[in-house]
C-alpha positions as CSV (number, residue, x, y, z in Angstrom):
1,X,7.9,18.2,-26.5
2,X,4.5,16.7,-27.0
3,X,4.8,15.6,-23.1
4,X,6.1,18.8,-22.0
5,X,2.8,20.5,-23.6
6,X,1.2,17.6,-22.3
7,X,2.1,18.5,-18.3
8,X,1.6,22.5,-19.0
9,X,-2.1,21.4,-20.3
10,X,-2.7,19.2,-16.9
11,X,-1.3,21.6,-15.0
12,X,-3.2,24.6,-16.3
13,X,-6.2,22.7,-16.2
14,X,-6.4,22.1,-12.7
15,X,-7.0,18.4,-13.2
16,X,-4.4,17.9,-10.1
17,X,-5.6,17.0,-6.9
18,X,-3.6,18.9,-4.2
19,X,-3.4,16.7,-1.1
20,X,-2.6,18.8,1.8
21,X,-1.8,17.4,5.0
22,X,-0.8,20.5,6.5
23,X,-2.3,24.2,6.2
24,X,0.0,27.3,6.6
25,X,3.9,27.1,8.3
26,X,5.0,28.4,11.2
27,X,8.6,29.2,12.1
28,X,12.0,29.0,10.5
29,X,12.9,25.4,9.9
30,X,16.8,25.1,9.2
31,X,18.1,22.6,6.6
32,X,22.3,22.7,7.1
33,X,22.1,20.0,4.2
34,X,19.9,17.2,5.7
35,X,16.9,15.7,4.3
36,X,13.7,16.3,4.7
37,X,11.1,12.9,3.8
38,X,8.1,11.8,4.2
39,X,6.7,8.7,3.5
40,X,3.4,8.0,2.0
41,X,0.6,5.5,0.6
42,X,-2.2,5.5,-1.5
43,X,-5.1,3.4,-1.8
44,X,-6.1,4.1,-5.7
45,X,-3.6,3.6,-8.9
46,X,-2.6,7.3,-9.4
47,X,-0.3,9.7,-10.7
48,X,2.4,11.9,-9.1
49,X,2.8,15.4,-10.5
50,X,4.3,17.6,-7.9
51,X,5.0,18.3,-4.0
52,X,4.5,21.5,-2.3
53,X,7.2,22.8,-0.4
54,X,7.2,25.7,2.3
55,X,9.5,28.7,1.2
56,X,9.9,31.9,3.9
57,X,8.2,35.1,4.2
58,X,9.9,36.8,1.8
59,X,10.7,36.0,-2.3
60,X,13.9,34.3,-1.0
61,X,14.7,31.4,-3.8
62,X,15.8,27.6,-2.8
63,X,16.6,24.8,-4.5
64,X,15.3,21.6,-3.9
65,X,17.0,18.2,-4.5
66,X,13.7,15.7,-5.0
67,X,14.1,11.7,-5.0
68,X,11.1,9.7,-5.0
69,X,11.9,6.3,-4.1
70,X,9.6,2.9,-4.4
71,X,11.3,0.4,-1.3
72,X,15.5,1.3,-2.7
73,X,14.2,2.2,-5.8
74,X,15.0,5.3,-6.9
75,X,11.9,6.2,-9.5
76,X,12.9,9.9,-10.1
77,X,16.1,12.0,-8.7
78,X,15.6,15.9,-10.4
79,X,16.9,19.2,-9.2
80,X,14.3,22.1,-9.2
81,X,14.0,25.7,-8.4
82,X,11.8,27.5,-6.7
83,X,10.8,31.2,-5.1
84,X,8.8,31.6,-2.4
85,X,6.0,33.1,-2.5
86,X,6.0,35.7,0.5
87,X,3.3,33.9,2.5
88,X,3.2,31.1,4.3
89,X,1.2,29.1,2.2
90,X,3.0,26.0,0.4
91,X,4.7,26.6,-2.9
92,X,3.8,23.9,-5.3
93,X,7.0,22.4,-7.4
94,X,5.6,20.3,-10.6
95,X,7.9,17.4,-11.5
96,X,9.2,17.0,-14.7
97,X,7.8,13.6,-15.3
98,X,4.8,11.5,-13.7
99,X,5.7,8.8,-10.9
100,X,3.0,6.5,-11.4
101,X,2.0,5.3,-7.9
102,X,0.8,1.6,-7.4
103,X,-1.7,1.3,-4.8
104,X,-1.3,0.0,-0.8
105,X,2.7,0.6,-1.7
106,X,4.8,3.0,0.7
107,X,6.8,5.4,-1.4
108,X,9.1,7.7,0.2
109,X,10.2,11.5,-0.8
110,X,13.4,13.0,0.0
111,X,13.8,16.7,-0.6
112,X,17.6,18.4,0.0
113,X,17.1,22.5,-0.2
114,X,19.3,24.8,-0.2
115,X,19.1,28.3,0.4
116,X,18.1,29.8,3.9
117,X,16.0,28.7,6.5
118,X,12.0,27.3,5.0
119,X,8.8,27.7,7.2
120,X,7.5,23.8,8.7
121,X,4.2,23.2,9.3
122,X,3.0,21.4,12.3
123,X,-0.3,19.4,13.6
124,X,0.2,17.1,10.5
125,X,-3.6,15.2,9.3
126,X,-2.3,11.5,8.7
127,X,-4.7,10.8,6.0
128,X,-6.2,12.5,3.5
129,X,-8.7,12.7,1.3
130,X,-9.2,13.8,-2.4
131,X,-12.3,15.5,-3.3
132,X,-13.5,13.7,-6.0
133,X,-13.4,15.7,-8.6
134,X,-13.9,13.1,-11.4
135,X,-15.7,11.0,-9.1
136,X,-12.6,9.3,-8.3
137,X,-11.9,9.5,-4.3
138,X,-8.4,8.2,-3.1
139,X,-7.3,8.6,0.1
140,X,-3.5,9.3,1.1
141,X,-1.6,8.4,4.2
142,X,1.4,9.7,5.4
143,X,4.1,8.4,7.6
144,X,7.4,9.3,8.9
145,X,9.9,8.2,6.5
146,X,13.6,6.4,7.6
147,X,15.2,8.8,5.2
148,X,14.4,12.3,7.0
149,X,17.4,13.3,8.9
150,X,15.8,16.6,10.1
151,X,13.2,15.7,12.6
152,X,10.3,15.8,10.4
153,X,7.2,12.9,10.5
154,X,4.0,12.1,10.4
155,X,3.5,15.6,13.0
156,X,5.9,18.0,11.4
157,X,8.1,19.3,9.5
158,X,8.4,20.2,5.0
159,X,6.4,18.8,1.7
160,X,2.9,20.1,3.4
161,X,1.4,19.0,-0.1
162,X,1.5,16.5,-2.9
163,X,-0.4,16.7,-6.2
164,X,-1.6,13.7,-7.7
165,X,-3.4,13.1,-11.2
166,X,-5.7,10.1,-11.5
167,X,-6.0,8.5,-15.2
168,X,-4.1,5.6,-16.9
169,X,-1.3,7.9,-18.5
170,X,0.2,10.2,-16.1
C-alpha cells in the first residue's frame, strides 16, 4: 500500500517530467492487434512512471497491453485501461510500478490496444529534452523499435509521451 500512496503522491505532485516527442494527433490510426513500439535511450539514471497514449475524439475507452523490455528482457508486462479524453491531446497511462532506466541503454515499449481506431501523431522530434525542473536535465532519444508491427518509428505513429521521475527510488 505504502508504494501505491507513494505513486499517487508523485503523481499528484507533478514531480514527473513529461517527455513529448510529439504534439497533438492527427488521423485514425488502426491497430487490428499489432504492436505499436518505440524504442528509446536516456542519457541520465532515471525513472519510468508512465507513457502517453493517443485515444480518439470522442470518450471511446481502449485497453492497452504495455511491455517494457531491456535487450529480451521483459522488465514489466501490465494491462491498463484507459478513456480518451475527447481531444487530441495524449492521454497519459501511469504504470503500476517504476522501471528504473540505466543510462546510454536502448529500452523498447510495446503497446497492444484494443478498442477502435487511436489518433497517431506525425513529425516526430528525435530527441528530447527535460526541463530541469530539479536542476536535473536529461535528454531522451527515440528510435524505431524492431518490435512495432504497425508502421510506427522514429517519424510516426502512438506513445507521443513518456513520463520519467529522476531520484534514486523510483
Amino acid at each position: 500500500t505504502f508504494q501505491i500512496i507513494k505513486n499517487l503522491r508523485d503523481v499528484h505532485e507533478n514531480k514527473l517530467h513529461e517527455i513529448r516527442r510529439m504534439d497533438t494527433g492527427i488521423e485514425q490510426w488502426v491497430h487490428g492487434g499489432r504492436i505499436n513500439a518505440v524504442a528509446f535511450e536516456v542519457d541520465a539514471k532515471v525513472w519510468l512512471r508512465g507513457i502517453g497514449l493517443f485515444g480518439a475524439m470522442d470518450g471511446s475507452k481502449f485497453s492497452v497491453h504495455i511491455k517494457v523490455f531491456l535487450n529480451d528482457d521483459c522488465l514489466l508486462e501490465e494491462s491498463k485501461d484507459y478513456s480518451s479524453n475527447n481531444s487530441s491531446n495524449p492521454v497519459k497511462v501511469i504504470l503500476s510500478t517504476p522501471v528504473k532506466i540505466k543510462p546510454n541503454r536502448r529500452y523498447d515499449i510495446t503497446t497492444e490496444l484494443t478498442g477502435g481506431p487511436t489518433l497517431y501523431g506525425r513529425n516526430a522530434r528525435k530527441v528530447v529534452s527535460s526541463t530541469g525542473l530539479s536542476g536535473n536535465i536529461f535528454d531522451v532519444t527515440f528510435f524505431t523499435s524492431p518490435l512495432d508491427q504497425n508502421g510506427g518509428g522514429t517519424d510516426m505513429g502512438q506513445v507521443p509521451s513518456l513520463y520519467f521521475r529522476c531520484g534514486e527510488n523510483g
